[in-house]
C-alpha positions in Angstrom: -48.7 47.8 17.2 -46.1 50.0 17.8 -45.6 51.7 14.7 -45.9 55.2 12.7 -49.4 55.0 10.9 -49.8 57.2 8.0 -51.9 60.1 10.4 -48.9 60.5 12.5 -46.3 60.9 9.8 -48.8 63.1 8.2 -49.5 65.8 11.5 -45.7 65.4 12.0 -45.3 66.8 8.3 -47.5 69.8 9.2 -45.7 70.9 12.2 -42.4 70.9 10.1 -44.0 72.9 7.3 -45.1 75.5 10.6 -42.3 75.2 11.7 -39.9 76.0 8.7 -42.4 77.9 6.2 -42.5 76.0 2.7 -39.9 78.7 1.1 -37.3 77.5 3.8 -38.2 74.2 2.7 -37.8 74.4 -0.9 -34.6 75.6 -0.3 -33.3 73.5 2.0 -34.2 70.7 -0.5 -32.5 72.1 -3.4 -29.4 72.2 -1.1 -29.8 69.4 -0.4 -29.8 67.8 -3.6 -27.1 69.6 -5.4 -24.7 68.0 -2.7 -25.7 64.6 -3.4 -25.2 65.1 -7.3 -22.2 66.9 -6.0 -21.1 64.1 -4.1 -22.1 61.8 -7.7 -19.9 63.5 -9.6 -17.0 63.5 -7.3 -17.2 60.0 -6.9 -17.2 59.0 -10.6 -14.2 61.1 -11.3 -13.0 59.4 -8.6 -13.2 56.1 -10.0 -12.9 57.2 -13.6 -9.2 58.3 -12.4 -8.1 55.7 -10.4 -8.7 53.2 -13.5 -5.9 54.8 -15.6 -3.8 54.4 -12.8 -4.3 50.8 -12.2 -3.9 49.8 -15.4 -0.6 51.4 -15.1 0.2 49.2 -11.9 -0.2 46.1 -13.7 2.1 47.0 -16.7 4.5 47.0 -14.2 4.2 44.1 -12.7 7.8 42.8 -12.8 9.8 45.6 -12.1 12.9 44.8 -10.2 16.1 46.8 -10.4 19.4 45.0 -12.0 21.9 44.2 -10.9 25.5 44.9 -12.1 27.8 42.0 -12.8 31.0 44.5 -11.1 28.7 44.5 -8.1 28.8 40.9 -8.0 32.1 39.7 -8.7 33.8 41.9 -6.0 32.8 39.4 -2.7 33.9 36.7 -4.9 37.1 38.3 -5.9 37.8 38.8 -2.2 36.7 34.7 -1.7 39.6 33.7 -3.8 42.3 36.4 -2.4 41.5 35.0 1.2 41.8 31.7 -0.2 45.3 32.1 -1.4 46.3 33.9 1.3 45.7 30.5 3.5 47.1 28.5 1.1 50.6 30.7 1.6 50.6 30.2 5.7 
């Protein structure tokens, strides 16, 4: 009921082929399909890239930057000289 039978698609076809001419056709499809294997190939060196790159991530998964022990003791140097300063008032 209110679908494309198999005549329709088939007198549709012909007025694309009188339309276009078959060599226009032809050509149009081969564009066609060397984008899409185009497009394939992109995609998988896409992917085959981006797997390296990962892997690389998760070596580093604990990467944190030290700290210095200098860097550390100065506040509490500074603790203990304002400590003995109240201690003298």
């Amino acid at each position: 009921m209110g679908g494309i039978s198999i005549w329709q698609l088939l007198i549709i076809a012909l007025i694309i082929v009188l339309l276009f001419g078959t060599k226009k056709l032809r050509t149009l499809g081969g564009d066609l399909g060397s984008a899409v294997k185009g497009f394939k190939k992109a995609i998988s060196d896409d992917e085959a890239a981006a797997a390296p790159a990962a892997k690389k991530e998760s070596d580093n998964d604990a990467d944190f930057e030290q700290k210095k022990i200098a860097d550390e003791q100065k506040p509490a140097d500074q603790t203990t000289t304002n400590q003995k300063d109240k201690e003298q008032v």
